[in-house]
Structures are given as structure tokens and as C-alpha cells.
N, C-alpha and C positions, 0 to 999 in steps of 0.2 A: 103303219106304226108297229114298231117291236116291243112285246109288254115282256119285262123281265120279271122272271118269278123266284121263289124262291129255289135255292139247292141249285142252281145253272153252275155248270162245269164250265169254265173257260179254258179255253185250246188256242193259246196262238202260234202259229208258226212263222219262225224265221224264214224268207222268203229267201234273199241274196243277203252276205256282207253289207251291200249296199246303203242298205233299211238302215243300220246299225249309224252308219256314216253319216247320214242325210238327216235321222233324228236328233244327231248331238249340237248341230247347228241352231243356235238360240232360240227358241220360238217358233223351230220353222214346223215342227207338228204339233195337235193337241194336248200330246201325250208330256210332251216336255216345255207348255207352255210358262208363259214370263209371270213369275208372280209375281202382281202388286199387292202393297200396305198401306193402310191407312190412307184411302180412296176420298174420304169426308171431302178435304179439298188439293187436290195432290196435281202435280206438274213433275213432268220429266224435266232433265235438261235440252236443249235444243238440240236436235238431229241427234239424242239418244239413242233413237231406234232406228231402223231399216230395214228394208225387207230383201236388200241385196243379196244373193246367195241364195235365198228360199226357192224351197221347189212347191209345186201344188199340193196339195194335201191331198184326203176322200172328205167323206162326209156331205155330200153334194154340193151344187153350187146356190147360194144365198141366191132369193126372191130379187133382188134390184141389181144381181151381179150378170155379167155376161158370161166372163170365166174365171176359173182359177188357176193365178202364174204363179205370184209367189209371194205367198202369203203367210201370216206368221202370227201367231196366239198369244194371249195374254188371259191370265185367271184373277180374278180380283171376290173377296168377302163382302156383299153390301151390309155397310153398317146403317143403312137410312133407307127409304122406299123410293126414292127416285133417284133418276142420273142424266147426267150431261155428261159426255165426253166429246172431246174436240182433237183432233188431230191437224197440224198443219204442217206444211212442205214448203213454206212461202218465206221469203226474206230472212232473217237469221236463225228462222225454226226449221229449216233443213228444203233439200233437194227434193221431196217426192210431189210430183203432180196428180193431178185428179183420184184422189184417196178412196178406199171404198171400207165398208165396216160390216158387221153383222155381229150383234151381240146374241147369246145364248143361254141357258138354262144350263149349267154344267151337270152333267150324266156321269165324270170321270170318264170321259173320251170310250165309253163303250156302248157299241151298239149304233139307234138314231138318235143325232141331237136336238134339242126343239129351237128353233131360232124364237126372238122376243122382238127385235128393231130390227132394220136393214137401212143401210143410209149408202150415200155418193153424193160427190161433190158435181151437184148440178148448175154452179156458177162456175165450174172450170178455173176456178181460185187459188185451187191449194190447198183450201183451209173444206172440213167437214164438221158437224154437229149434229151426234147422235143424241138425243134425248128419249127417254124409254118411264114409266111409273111403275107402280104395283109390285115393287121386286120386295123377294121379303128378305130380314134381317137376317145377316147369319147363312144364307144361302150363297152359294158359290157361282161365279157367273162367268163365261168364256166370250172374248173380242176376239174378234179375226180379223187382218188388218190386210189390203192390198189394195192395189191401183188398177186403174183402168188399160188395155190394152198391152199389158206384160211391161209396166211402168214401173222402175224403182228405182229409191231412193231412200234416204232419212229424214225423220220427224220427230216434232214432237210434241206428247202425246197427255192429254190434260185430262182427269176425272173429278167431277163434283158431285159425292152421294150425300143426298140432303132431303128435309121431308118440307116438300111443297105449303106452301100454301093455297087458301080456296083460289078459283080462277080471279084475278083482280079485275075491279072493274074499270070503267073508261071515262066514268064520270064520279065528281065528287060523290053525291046520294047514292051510286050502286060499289064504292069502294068498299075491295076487300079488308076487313078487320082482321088485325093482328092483334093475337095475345100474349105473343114473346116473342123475346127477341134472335127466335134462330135462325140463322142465316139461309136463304136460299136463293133458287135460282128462277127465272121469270124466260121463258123458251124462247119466247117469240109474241111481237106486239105489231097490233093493228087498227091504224085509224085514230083518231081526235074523239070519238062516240058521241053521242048526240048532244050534247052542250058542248060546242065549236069554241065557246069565247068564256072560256071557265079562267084564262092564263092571263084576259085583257088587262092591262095597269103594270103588270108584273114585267120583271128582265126577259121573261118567255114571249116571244112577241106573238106567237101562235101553236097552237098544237097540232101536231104530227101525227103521232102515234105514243099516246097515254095512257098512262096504269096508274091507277089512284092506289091508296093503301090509308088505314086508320086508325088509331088506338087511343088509349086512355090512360095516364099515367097513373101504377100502381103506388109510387112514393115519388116523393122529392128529389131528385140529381140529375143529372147531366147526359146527355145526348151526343152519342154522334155514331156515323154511318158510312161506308164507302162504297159506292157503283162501281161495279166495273162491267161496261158492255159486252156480251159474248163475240161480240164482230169489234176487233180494237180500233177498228177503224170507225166507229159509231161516236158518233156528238150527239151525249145524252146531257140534257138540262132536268133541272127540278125548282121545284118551288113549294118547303114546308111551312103551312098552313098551323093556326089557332082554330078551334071551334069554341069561340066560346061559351054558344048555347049550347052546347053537349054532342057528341057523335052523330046526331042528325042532324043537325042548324048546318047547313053548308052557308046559305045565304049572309051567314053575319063570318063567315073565316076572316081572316087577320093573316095579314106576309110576315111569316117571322124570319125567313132567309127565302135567299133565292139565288142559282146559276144556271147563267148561260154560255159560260165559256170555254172556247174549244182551240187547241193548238196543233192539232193533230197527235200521230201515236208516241212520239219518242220527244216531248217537249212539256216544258214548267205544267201549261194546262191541259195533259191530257195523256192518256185517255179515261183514266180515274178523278169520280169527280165525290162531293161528299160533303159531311159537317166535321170539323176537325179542331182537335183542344190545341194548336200551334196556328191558330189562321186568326186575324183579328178583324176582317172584314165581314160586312153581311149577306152583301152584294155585286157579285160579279155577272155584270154584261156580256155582250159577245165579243167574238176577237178574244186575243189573249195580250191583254196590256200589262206593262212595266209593274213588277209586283204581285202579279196574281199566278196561283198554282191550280184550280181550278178546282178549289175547297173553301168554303168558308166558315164562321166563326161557328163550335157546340153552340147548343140552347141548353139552359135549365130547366127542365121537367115541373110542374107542379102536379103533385096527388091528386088526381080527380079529375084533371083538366083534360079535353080529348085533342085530337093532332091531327093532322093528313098530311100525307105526301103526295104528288103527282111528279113521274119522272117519265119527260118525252125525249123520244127517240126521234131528234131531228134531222137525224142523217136516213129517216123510211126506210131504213133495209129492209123491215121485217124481222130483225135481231133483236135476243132481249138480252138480260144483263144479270147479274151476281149482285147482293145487296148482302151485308156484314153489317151488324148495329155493336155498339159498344157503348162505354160510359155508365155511371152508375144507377140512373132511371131503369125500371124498369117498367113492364105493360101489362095491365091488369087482363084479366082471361082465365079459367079453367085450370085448375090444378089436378089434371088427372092422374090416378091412382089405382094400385090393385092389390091385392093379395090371392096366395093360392093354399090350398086345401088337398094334400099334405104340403105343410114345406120343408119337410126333407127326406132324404132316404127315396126321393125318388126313383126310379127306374123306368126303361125304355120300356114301353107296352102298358105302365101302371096308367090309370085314367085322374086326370087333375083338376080341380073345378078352381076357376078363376071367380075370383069379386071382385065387383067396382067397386073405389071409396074415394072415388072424384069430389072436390070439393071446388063449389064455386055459387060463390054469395050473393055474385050479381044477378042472376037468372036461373035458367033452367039447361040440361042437357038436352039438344034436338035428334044426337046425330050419337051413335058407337060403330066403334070400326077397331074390331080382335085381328089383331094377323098373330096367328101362333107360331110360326120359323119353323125351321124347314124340319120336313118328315112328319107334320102335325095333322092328328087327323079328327076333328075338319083341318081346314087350311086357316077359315077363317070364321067371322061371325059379326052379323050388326046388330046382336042381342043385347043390352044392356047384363044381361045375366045369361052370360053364353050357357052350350052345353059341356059336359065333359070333355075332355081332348084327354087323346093320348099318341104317343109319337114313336113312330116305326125306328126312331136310330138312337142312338146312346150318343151322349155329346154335350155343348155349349146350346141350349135355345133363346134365342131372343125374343121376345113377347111385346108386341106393339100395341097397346091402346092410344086411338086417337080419339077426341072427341067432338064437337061443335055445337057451340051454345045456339039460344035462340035468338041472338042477334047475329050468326055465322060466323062465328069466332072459333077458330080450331086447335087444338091444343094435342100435343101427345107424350105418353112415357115410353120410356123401353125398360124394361127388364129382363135378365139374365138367368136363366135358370138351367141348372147341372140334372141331365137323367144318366144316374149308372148303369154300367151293362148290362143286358138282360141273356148273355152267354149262357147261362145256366139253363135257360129255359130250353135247349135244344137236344135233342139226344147225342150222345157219341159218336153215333157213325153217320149222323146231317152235320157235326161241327168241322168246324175250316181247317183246311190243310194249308200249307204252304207249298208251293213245289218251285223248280231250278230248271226253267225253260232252256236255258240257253248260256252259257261262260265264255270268256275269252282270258285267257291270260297274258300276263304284260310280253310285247313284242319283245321283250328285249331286256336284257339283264337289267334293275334299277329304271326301266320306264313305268309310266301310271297312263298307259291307253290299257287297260283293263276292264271287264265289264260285264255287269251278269244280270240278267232277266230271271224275273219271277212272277209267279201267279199264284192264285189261290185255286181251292177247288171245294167245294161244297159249304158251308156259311150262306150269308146273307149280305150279298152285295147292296152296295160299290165297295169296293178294296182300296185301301190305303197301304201303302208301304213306310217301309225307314231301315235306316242303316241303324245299329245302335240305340234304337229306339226312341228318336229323336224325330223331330220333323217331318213328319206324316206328311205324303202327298198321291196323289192318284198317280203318279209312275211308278211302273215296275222295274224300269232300266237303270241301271246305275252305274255311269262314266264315270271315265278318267281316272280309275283305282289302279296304285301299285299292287305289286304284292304283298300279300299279309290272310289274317284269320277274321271273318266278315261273319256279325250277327246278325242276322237279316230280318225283318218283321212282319207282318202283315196284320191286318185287322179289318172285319168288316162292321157293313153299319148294326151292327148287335151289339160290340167290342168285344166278339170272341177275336181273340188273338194265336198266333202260333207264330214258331220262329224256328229258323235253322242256320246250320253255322255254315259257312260256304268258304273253301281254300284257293286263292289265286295264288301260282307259284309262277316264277321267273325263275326256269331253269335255263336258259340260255343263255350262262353266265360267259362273259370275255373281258378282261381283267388286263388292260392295256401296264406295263411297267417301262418305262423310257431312263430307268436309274436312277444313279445316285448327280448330284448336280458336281463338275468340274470344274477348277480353276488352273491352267495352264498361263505359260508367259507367250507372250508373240512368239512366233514364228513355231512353236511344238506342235506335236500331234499328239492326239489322243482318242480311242476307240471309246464308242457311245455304246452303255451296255444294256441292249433294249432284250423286253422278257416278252412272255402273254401266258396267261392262262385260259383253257377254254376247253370245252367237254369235245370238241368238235377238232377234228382234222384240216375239214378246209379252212384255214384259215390264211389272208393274206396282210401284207402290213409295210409301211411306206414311210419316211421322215420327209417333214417337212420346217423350215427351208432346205430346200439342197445343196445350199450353200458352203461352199469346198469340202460337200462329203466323196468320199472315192467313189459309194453305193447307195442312192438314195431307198433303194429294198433291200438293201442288206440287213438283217437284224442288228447286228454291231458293227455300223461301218467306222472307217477311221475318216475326222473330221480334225480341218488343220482351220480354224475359224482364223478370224485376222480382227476381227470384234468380239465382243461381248453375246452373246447368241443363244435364243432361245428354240431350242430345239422341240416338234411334236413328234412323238410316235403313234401312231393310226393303225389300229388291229381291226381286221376287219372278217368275217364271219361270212364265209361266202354265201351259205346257204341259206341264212338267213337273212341278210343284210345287217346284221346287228352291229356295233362297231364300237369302240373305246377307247378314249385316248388319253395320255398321259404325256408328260412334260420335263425337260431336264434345261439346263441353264451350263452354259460353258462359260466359266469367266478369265476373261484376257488379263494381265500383267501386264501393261507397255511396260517393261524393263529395257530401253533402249539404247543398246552399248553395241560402241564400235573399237577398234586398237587403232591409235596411230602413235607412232614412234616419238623421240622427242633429241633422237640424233641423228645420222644416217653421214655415209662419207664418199661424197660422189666421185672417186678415185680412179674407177675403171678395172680394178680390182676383182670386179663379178660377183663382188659380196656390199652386200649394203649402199647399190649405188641407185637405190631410186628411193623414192617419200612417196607414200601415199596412206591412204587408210584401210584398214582389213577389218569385215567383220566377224562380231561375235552370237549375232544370232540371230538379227530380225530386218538387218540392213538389208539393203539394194543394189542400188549403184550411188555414187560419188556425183552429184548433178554439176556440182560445178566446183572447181577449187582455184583460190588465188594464193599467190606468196608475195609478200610486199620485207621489204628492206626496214633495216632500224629509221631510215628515213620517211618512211610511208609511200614509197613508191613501189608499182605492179610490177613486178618482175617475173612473171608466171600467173598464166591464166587457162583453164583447160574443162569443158563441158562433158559429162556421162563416160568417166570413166567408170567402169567395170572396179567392183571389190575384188581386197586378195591376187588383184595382179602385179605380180613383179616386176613388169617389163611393164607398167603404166606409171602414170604421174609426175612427178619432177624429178629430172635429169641431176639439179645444181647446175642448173648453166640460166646466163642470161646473155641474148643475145648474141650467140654459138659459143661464150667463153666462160666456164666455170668461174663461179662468183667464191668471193673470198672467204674464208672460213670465219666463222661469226653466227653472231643468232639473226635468223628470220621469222617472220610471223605470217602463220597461214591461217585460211578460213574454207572448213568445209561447208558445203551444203549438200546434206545424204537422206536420199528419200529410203523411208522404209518399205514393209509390206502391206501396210494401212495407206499407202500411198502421205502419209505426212512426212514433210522435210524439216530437219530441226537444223541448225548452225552450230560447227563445232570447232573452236577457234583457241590458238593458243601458241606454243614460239616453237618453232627446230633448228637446234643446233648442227651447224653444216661445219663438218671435220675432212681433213684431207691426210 
């Protein structure tokens, strides 16, 4: 065991880059474990989590684990004294097989941690169920999550912090008494208990594995409840009972509802079963028949009158189940109470005397049970009039009295109580430093991989950090920061604080410029006027598309586009890889014009004795040309003549004999340099 004392200098050193890499990965160390909220009754989404990518941790290896592959952390606050957590890998709650867990006592990931549960899925299901008691409020608590034989995948991952009830019993006369209605959780059932035929007459044709439960109605209203099995594959039935000789008289009970119907997990009846204000039946059988959801009709409550429930587990797993009560009855029991002495102006180290002022009319108190929250010293107490406490940390404490009457009815408060800092009490040179382990500045002009480590040095651990003074947590590490001017915090459990300002700078500035955007017509050119800025010499730089540039590494090459074109310029930083880019747009004008004449005199003259088309800027060649007579007939027909030749296209002849002077009518077809052909038709006058 490592006992930590006070004034401990922490020293950690950066090992490799590596550490820094591997820790930023979700969960996959202590140090940067997944925080959960509001734990009461909480559910990820399915295959939220995974441990894919994790590497092994330290901290040894867990009591029921073989080894550590890749495993991954979660920190959660219990608001209640016990827990269920369930992980599962199996059908649309995600990929990962045979799960393993270890819960813990969090220490802020320094030093030894103390483990609390250790669990594995010993059915090789998928599915695992941690259950853990005695945690106390307000205390911080670490899951460590991995599979068996270097197995990953995603899950996911269910927490219920709740405060138990007494163990139930298995028969009506030994059932557990309730005095409210808070919801909990029942771990694990076994057996029918010795009255085998307590269910005969009822929809329950036999008991399995039974848990009874009892109470008494404090007023007059309405009832209702929902099961849900920890194993959803469980066919849990129930049958709520009348006493109406009083909380003892089992022998005269009365059926006031009862089910036995089971559909399996993803159907009307199942796998939640219960009393519900939308259900109009009393009684549902086995099977799941036409109309039945696997709930049946609330009860109305009378004041004074006592109840029982029996819910068997007819599927034997050995699983138990989740119970929620609602509706406006409530259940008579123990109103316990406290106050404390001062109540205020507290401070960490001052000494607090708590008093009970339980009120309960029915009977007597058998049972007290003090849990003070965490750093409380004592921890606890079964005093009726505990002793003084006072509490080593400055913070939020939660204060749990639970009670139990003398018919075993348990009841409990929490309360919340503020101690401020006790800083002052430390001298000068024993108060907490801050220090600046370790920086890295952003790779790269305008990147946010930055990142700086801190510690504390002389105070009174555990240490907490924050940016900005916000969001306290046990890490010191702080990813994924651009540049900029950074408050930094720490505080330990005293709430002495100190803080320092810390400067991440991106001086490897490279300032990509690719220009001003162009608009040219088909067939132009025009030079791309690319820039860069950058403190550095090496520098290299590339466009891309390269499409009809003369120099795709040229800085200003000349680009003859034939479309519309979006140009990148790519600066790139040899030495450090850092890179930047920037963007220009060249836009096209199809202004598509050709010259064709509208006389010509095919004479022989050597002047004007051919027809054809010439262009003016973005043409090709001439694909195909006809000349047809004021009659419509082809008198000239000629494929990929060449533009601008003068010694190409129509003679004036048909048939080796110049045709007579008159209008004819021609039809080009001229592909440009967009590869598009347009038609261009219209009459020439043939002169002699």
C-alpha cells in the first residue's frame, strides 16, 4: 500500500511523444477517463463505446482478469450507495465478446488504486453485471472496461445508482417491507423459499425464483410499477396481493392483479412487465395473446391497508430485475431527518455534530446508519447521535441517514452540505504551486494539436485542474489547443488554488495565395498569379488540376482551361510538413463565332474561288458541310475540313460543272475546343 501524506512533490516525467499520442485516445488511460452524469438510472446508446484502439494501461492487473490489452476508463459521482452496471456486446448493443470490468475507488489516477468489484462474463454471452454496495455519496468512482483474450469491440454500457432495499424475502411472512417508493434494484434471485405453493390458484402456475416485498398505504391514490429484468431475456411474472388483516395476516391475502405473460425481448409482452394507468385488464396468463402488452390495470391504494407483491423469475437464470413505482399512493414508513450544528460558515477541518429528528409514528427506530461523504472523518457511524465529524477536503458533502424501523422497514435522507476552504490554514511556503511540466505548440500555422501538462507541487492532494477556471477534473493534460494565452488552474483538496498563464504560439506561419479569380472567353490564355508567405525558405508548391497548365510547379503558370476551372494552389513547408492552400476559379465565356462569307465567285480567277468557314477564336475544324440548291437537293457534301483554308471546301462546281450563279444554302457542322459541335446554316451567293 502507498500512504500519501501531506506536502508530496509530484514529478512526472514525459517518457516518449508517444505517451502524449496514446493518452488522447478516449478512455484509453485513467488519467483521461470518460466522464459519466447522472448515473441514478443512465444507458449509453448501443455500441457507444469500444475499446478498439486502446492500448494496456498500468495500475496492475484486476483480481478475476488474466491480462490487460485494451482497456479503457470511465469516472462516474455516486449519487446513491449502490450500483449495477451492465455492459453488453450482444445483438444490437454492439460487437464486443466476453467483457471484463473492475470498479474502483478513485485516488485521481495517482499512485495505488484500490479496486471495490471485479466481474467477467462467465456465461460467455456478451452481456456482464457488476453489482458493488456501500459506496458513498459524492465519492468518485473509476470502471475499467476490457475483454477477455485481447477481444474488441463496441458496447453498451448501462449504470443504476440506487439505495437498496433490506434483502427480500422468499416467502410472503419473511417479505421485505417498503417504506417508499424509491426505485431499486434486486441483483440476483434464488429458489421458491420454503412455502413452494404460496402462487396456487393464481396465473402463476408455480414459483421459481421469488422475492416478496410489503407495505402499507400512507393515503388514498393510485398505484402502479414497472419490472424490468436485468437479463432481458428473463420471463418475470408477479402477483399483487391484499392483506387485509394487516402486514402480518398472509393467510387471508386477496389477488388483486396478477401476470404471467411473456413474448420474449422485442415484442407487445415483453420484456417489461408491471401495473399501468393505460391497461384495462387484471389478468394476463401465459403466452402473449391478441391484446395483451404484458401490464395490467393500476390499483387504487386505501390509507392504512397493507399490499404484497411476489415477482418470480420464471426463466431461473438467477437474474434479478429493476422495479420503478409511480402514481399518487404513497407508503407509509420513517420520515428520516437531521440537522447539523453549525449550519454555516462551515469549513474543511471544522468539527460538525449531526442530529437525528426522524419522525415516525408507527413504531420505533431499530437500525441508524451515518455515511458522512467522502474525506469524512469517521467515514461513518450506527449511532443514533453520532460523534463529531470533520472532513479533510473542502467541497459538496453528501450526508446519508438511513434508518429501520422495528418491523424492518428502511428508509433514508441525503443531504448536501458546503465546507469552505481551509487554505488559510497552511503556511506560505507548504501552499500549492502550479508548475508547466511539459508544452507543445500547434504543428502548424492555424492547427489545434497543442498541448500542455501541469502539476502541482506542495498543498494537499489530490489535484484538480481547469482551463479558465471551469471544469475541475483530475487531469493535468490539455489537448487539442490552438494558439492563443491559456489561464491555467489547479486546486487541491484544501481549495488552496494557484494559477498561471501559459502561451502556445504557431509560428510556422504558410499563407497559401492562388489569386484573384478569372474570367477569360474559350480558346484565351491566362497566367494563374499564385503567392505564399512563410518565414521559411524551403518551401515547395504544386496546382492542382493540371489541366492545360503549361507548369503544374510553376508558381504563375499560363493556363488555357477549355471549361470553367477551379484551380488549388498547395504551399507546402518542407521542413516541417506544414502546408496551405488556397483556391482561384477561371471562368469560361463560350462566345462561339466562326466567319463564313455570304458571296464568293468561283471563277478561277485565284481570288475568291472557294466557300468555307474561318474562324475567329475557339473553333476546330469544319466536321461536316453540305450545299443544297434553291430546290433542296445535295450538291456538295465534304467531312473535317480544316478552318481558314483556302484551298478547302466548295469549288462551285457540281458534278465537275460550275453551277449557275444564284443563291445556295449551306449547313455547317464546327466542333470547337470544348469538343461541342453547334450547326451553322444560312445561304451563299455564287457570282461569276
Amino acid at each position: 500500500m502507498i500512504v500519501l501524506k501531506k506536502y508530496i512533490v509530484f514529478i512526472v516525467i514525459l517518457l516518449l511523444p508517444f505517451n502524449v499520442i496514446k493518452s488522447q485516445i478516449n478512455g484509453d488511460e485513467c488519467e483521461n477517463a470518460i466522464e459519466l452524469s447522472d448515473v441514478e438510472d443512465w444507458c449509453s446508446e448501443n455500441g457507444e463505446f469500444s475499446n478498439i484502439g486502446a492500448t494496456p494501461s498500468g495500475y496492475g492487473t484486476p483480481d478475476c482478469w488474466d491480462t490487460i490489452d485494451n482497456d479503457i476508463w470511465f469516472r462516474f459521482t455516486a449519487v446513491a450507495t449502490a450500483v449495477t452496471i451492465n455492459i453488453s456486446g450482444t445483438g444490437p448493443d454492439g460487437t464486443i465478446s466476453k467483457p471484463l470490468a473492475q470498479l474502483y475507488t478513485d485516488n485521481a489516477c495517482y499512485g495505488t488504486i484500490y479496486g471495490t468489484k471485479c466481474e467477467k462474463d462467465n456465461t460467455n454471452t456478451g452481456d456482464l453485471e457488476l453489482n458493488s454496495g456501500a459506496l458513498i455519496i459524492g465519492q468518485s468512482y473509476l470502471l475499467r472496461v476490457d475483454a477477455e483474450n485481447g477481444i474488441t469491440g463496441t458496447f453498451k454500457l448501462c449504470i443504476k445508482n440506487f439505495f437498496p432495499p433490506i434483502v427480500p424475502g422468499q416467502d410472503c411472512p419473511t417479505a421485505s417491507l417498503l417504506c417508499d417508493k424509491s426505485p431499486f434494484t434486486i441483483n440476483s434471485t434464488e429458489g421458491p423459499g420454503n412455502l413452494t405453493n404460496e402462487t396456487d390458484g393464481t396465473c402463476i402456475s408455480a414459483e421459481e425464483q421469488s422475492t416478496w416485498f410489503k407495505w402499507i398505504a400512507k393515503n388514498d391514490g393510485t398505484l402502479t410499477f414497472t419490472i424490468t429484468p436485468n437479463q432481458l431475456s428473463d420471463d418475470l411474472d408477479f402477483v399483487l396481493y391484499e392483506l387485509p388483516g394487516g402486514i402480518d395476516d398472509c393467510d387471508s391475502r386477496v389477488v388483486l392483479r396478477c401476470n404471467a405473460t411473456f413474448g420474449g425481448n422485442y415484442v407487445d409482452c415483453g420484456p417489461k412487465t408491471g401495473l399501468s394507468l393505460l391497461s384495462t385488464d387484471i389478468v394476463e396468463d401465459a403466452n402473449c395473446d391478441f391484446g395483451e402488452d404484458g401490464f395490467v390495470k393500476y390499483i387504487n391504494m386505501q390509507e392504512g391497508t397493507a399490499y404484497a407483491l411476489v415477482i418470480n423469475n420464471w426463466t431461473s437464470s438467477g437474474k434479478g430485475f429493476y422495479i420503478e413505482f409511480g402514481g399518487t399512493g404513497e407508503f407509509q414508513g420513517p420520515i428520516p431527518d437531521f440537522t447539523f450544528d453549525p449550519i454555516s460558515g462551515l469549513r474543511c477541518e471544522d468539527s460538525i455534530t449531526f442530529i437525528d429528528n426522524t419522525d415516525y409514528q408507527l413504531g420505533t427506530i431499530s437500525e441508524y446508519s451515518w455515511v458522512f461523504g467522502t474525506d469524512a472523518i469517521p467515514q461513518s457511524s450506527n449511532e443514533s447521535s453520532p460523534p463529531k465529524v470533520f472532513y479533510d477536503s473542502y467541497g459538496w458533502k453528501s450526508v446519508v441517514l438511513s434508518v429501520t424501523s422495528d418491523k424492518g422497514c428502511n428508509a433514508y435522507v441525503v443531504k448536501d452540505i458546503w465546507m469552505e476552504p481551509c487554505c488559510e490554514d497552511l503556511p506560505e511556503n507548504e501552499s500549492i504551486n502550479i508548475v508547466v511540466d511539459s508544452i507543445k505548440n500547434p504543428t502548424c500555422y492555424g492547427d489545434s494539436d497543442g498541448f500542455i501538462f501541469i502539476s502541482g507541487i506542495r498543498g494537499d492532494p489530490y489535484y484538480r485542474y481547469s482551463i479558465n477556471d471551469t471544469n475541475f477534473n483530475y487531469n493535468p493534460w490539455f489537448y487539442n489547443l490552438p494558439a492563443g494565452k491559456y489561464l491555467l488552474y489547479i486546486v487541491d483538496k484544501k481549495g488552496c488554488r494557484d494559477s498561471i498563464y501559459v502561451d502556445l504560439t504557431d509560428d510556422n506561419i504558410i499563407i497559401a495565395d492562388a489569386g484573384p479569380d478569372k474570367t477569360i472567353e474559350l480558346g484565351e490564355s491566362t497566367t494563374l498569379d499564385g503567392d505564399y508567405t512563410s518565414v521559411y525558405n524551403d518551401v515547395s508548391y504544386y496546382w492542382t488540376p493540371n489541366y492545360n497548365l503549361v507548369d503544374s510547379f510553376d508558381l504563375r503558370p499560363t493556363a488555357t482551361p477549355y471549361k470553367t476551372t477551379t484551380y488549388t494552389l498547395t504551399v507546402t513547408q518542407d521542413s516541417t510538413g506544414c502546408t496551405d492552400q488556397d483556391q482561384m476559379t477561371v471562368f469560361i465565356v463560350k462566345n462561339r463565332q466562326v466567319k463564313i462569307p455570304n458571296i464568293f465567285s468561283p471563277n478561277g480567277d485565284g481570288y475568291n474561288d472557294w466557300f468555307t468557314a474561318f474562324n475567329v477564336k475557339a473553333a476546330v475544324e469544319i466536321e461536316e458541310m453540305q450545299i443544297f440548291d434553291r430546290w433542296g437537293e445535295l450538291i456538295y457534301e465534304n467531312k473535317n475540313i480544316p478552318l481558314d483554308d483556302l484551298q478547302s471546301g466548295w469549288n462551285g462546281k457540281f458534278k465537275g460543272q460550275t453551277v449557275n450563279p444564284g443563291v445556295y444554302v449551306y449547313l455547317f457542322k464546327i466542333r470547337f475546343l470544348d469538343d461541342e459541335v453547334l450547326n451553322f446554316a444560312g445561304d451563299i451567293t455564287v457570282l461569276h
